[in-house]
C-alpha positions as CSV (number, residue, x, y, z in Angstrom):
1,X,103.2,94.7,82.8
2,X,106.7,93.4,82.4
3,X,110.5,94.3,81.2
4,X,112.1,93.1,78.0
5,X,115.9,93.2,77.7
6,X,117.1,92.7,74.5
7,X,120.8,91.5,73.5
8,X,122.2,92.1,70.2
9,X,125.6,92.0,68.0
10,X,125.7,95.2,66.0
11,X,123.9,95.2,62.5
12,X,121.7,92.2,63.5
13,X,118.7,93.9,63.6
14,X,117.9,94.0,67.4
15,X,117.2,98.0,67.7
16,X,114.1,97.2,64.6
17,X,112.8,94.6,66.9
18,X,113.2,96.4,69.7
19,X,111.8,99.9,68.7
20,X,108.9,98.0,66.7
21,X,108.0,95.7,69.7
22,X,108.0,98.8,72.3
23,X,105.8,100.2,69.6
24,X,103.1,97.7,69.7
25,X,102.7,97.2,73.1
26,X,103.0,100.5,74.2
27,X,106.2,100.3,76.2
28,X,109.3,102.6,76.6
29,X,112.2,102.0,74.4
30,X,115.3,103.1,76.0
31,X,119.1,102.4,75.0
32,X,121.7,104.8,74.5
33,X,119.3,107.0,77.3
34,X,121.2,105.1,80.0
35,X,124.5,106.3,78.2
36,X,123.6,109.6,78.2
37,X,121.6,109.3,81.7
38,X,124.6,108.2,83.6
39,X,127.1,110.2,81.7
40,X,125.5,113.8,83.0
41,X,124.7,111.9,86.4
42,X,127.8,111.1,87.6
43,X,130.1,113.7,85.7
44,X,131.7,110.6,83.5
45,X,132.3,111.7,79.7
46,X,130.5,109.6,77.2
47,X,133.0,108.5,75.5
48,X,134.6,106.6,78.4
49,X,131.6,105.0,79.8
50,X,130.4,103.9,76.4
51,X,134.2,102.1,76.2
52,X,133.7,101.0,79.9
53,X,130.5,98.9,78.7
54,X,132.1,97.7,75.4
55,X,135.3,97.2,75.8
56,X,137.4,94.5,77.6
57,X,139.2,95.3,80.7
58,X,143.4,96.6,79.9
59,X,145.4,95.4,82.7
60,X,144.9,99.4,84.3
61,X,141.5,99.2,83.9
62,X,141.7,96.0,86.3
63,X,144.3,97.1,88.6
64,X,142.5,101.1,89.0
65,X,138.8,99.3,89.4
66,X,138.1,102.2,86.9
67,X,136.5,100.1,84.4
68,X,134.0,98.1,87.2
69,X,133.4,101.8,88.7
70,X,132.0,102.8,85.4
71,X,129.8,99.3,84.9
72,X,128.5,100.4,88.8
73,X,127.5,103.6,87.4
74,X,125.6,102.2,84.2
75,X,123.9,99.7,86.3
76,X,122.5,102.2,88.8
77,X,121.3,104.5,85.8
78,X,119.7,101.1,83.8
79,X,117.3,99.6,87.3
80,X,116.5,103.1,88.0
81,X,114.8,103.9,84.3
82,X,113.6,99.7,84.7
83,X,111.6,100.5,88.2
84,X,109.2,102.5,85.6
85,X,108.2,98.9,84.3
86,X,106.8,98.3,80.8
87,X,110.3,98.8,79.2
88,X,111.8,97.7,76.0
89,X,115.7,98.0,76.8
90,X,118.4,96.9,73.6
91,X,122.2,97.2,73.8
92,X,124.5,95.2,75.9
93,X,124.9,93.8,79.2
94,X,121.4,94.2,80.7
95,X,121.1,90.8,80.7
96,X,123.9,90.0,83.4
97,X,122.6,92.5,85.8
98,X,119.0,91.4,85.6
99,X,119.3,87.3,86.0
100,X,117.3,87.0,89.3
101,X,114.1,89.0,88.1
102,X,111.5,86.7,87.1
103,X,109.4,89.7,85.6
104,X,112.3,90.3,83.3
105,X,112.2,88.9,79.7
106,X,116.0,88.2,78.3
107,X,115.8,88.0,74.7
108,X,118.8,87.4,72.5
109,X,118.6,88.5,68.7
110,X,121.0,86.8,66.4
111,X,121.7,87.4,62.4
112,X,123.6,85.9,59.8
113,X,127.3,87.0,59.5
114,X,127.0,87.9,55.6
115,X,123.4,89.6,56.2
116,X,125.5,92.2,58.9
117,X,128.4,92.6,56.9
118,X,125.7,93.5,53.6
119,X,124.1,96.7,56.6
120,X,127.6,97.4,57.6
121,X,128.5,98.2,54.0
122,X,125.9,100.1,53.4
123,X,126.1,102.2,56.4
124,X,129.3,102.9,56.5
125,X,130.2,102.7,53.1
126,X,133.4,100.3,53.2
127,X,134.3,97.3,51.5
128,X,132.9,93.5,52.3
129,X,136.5,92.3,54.0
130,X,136.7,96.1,56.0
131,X,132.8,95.2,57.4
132,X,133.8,91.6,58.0
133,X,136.8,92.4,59.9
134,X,135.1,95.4,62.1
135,X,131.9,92.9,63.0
136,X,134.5,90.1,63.8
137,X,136.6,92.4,66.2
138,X,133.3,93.4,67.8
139,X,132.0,90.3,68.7
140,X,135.3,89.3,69.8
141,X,136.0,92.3,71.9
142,X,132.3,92.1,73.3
143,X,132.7,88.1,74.3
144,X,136.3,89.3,76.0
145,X,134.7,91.9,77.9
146,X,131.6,89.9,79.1
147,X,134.1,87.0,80.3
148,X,136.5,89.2,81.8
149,X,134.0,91.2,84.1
150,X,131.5,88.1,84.7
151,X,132.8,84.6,83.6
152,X,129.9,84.7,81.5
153,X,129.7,84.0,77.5
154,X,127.2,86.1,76.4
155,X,126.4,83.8,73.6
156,X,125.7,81.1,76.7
157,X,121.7,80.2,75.9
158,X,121.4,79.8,80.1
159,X,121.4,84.0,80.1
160,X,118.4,84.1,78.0
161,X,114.8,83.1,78.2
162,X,114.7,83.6,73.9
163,X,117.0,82.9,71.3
164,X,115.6,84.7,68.4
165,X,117.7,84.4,64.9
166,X,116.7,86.9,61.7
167,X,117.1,85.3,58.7
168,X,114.2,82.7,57.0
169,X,112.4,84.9,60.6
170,X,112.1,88.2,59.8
171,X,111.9,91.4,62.3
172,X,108.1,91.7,62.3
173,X,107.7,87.7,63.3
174,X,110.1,87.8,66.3
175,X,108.2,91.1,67.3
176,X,104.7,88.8,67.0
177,X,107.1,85.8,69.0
178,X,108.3,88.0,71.8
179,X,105.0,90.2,72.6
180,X,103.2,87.0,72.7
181,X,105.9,85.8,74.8
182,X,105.7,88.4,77.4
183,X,102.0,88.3,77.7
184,X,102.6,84.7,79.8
185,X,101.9,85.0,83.6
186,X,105.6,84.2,84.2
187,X,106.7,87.5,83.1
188,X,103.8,89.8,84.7
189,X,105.4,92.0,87.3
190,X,104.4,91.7,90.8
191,X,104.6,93.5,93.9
192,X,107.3,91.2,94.9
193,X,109.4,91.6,91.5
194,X,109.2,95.2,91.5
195,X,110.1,95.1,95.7
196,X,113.5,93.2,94.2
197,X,114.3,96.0,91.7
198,X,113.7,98.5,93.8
199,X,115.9,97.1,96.5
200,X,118.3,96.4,94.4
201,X,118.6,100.0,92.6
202,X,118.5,101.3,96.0
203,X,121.6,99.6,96.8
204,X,123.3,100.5,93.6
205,X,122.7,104.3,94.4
206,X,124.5,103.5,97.9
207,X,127.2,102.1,96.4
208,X,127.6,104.3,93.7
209,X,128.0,107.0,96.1
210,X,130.5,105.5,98.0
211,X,132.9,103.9,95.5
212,X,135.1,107.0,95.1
213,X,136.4,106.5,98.3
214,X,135.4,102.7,98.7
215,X,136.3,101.0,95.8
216,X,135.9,97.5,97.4
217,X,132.5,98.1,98.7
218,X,129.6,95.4,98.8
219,X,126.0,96.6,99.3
220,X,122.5,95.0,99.7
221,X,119.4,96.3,100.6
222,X,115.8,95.6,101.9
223,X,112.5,97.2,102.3
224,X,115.0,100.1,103.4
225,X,117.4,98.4,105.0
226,X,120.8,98.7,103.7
227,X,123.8,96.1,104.3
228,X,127.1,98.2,103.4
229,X,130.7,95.8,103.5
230,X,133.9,97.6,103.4
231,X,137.2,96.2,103.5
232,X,139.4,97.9,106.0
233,X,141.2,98.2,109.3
234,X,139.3,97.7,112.4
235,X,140.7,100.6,114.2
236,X,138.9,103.3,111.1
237,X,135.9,101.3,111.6
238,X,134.1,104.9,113.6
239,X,136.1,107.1,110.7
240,X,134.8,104.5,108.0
241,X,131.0,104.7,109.3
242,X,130.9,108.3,110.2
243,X,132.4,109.0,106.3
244,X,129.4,106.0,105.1
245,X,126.8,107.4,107.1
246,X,127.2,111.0,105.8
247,X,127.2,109.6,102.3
248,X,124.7,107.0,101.9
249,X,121.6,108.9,104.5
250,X,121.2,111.5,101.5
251,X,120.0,108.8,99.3
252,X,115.8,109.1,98.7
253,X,114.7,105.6,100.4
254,X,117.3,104.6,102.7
255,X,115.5,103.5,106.0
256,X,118.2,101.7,108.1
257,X,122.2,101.4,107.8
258,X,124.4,99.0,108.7
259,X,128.2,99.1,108.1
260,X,130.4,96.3,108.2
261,X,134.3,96.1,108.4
262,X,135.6,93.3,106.8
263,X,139.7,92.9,108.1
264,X,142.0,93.0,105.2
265,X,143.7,89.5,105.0
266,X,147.3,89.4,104.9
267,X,149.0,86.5,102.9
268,X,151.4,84.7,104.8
């Protein structure tokens, strides 16, 4: 039993793969669920967290926090559905949030430029330069965003375990690739593995519910036990904890709480 995330450009096929793969091993395919999920969850309209998780940060979005707030809110909705395990997930960005899982299988699917712009055409019934110029502006403004918010490039081969490109491969062989892939012991989910992603959706939910009035908190969590890092004065530290405690102890799973002030620092 394991978890395959699978990264894709749009028109390059990774939805077929991923749809078809879920198929034949019997997994979940989720995607735009999340979306939708974390939308109703946490009263955010659709529209804005779908721009939050594909667009790069504008110099508001940076100052406000607003557009990190929404990625904290995505990322609680995407490890809860992944602590159900045997899960096919497409669309962007899981692969940043899910590096330190070994039972986590990050696939990348590539396609030819001319091969995207022929789909894009057809689905949206514009010209060859008006597809060119849309799938261009997407990968750019996807690359921006994944830089701005991480320092990562998504097309950096370290983020993935599989590079898959369709072309001379077609859908059906990187489906045969992959679920062969993920059969390997490497991938099989453990106790340990799934004690990871449950700690660490537990301490997404905790922070999720405190970033309205935190926006600078830091939380971990283990077996229960959460670690919760504000920044702020010293003398609120009772008003801080009493507001944190009051929060975070309606969460399903939280054992233990620890609050931390960390003192602003004050350039000089």
């Amino acid at each position: 039993m394991s978890i395959i995330t699978i990264s894709r450009g749009s028109y390059s096929r990774g939805k077929e793969v991923a749809e078809k793969l879920a198929k034949k091993l019997n997994y979940e395919c989720i995607s735009r669920e999340i979306i939708l999920d974390a939308s109703e969850s946490f009263n955010i309209p659709e529209l804005k967290l779908v721009r939050a998780i594909h667009d790069a940060p504008t110099i508001l979005d940076r100052f406000s926090s607003g557009k990190e707030k929404f990625i904290a809110f995505f990322r609680a909705t995407l490890l809860k559905y992944l602590q159900r395990d045997n899960v096919v997930f497409h669309g962007l960005a899981s692969h940043l949030f899910l590096q330190q899982f070994p039972n986590v299988l990050k696939v990348r699917i590539s396609a030819n430029l001319e091969d995207r712009v022929r789909e894009e055409m057809i689905r949206e019934n514009i010209s060859a330069e008006e597809a060119r110029m849309v799938l261009v502006n997407d990968d750019a403004e996807r690359r921006k965003w994944s830089l701005q918010l991480f320092g990562q490039d998504p097309w950096n081969p370290q983020l993935y375990d599989m590079i898959l490109h369709i072309g001379n491969m077609s859908v059906d062989h990187a489906v045969e690739i992959i679920s062969h892939a993920v059969q390997q012991s490497c991938f099989a989910s453990t106790a340990k593995s799934l004690r990871m992603l449950a700690d660490e959706a537990l301490a997404a939910q905790v922070e999720i519910s405190l970033l309205r009035a935190f926006p600078d908190v830091m939380v971990e969590a283990g077996n229960g036990e959460v670690f919760v890092h504000i920044r702020g004065s010293q003398a609120d530290e009772k008003n801080i904890t009493e507001k944190v405690m009051r929060s975070a102890e309606k969460i399903d799973g939280v054992k233990t709480l620890h609050v931390y002030i960390v003192p602003f620092v004050v350039d000089s």
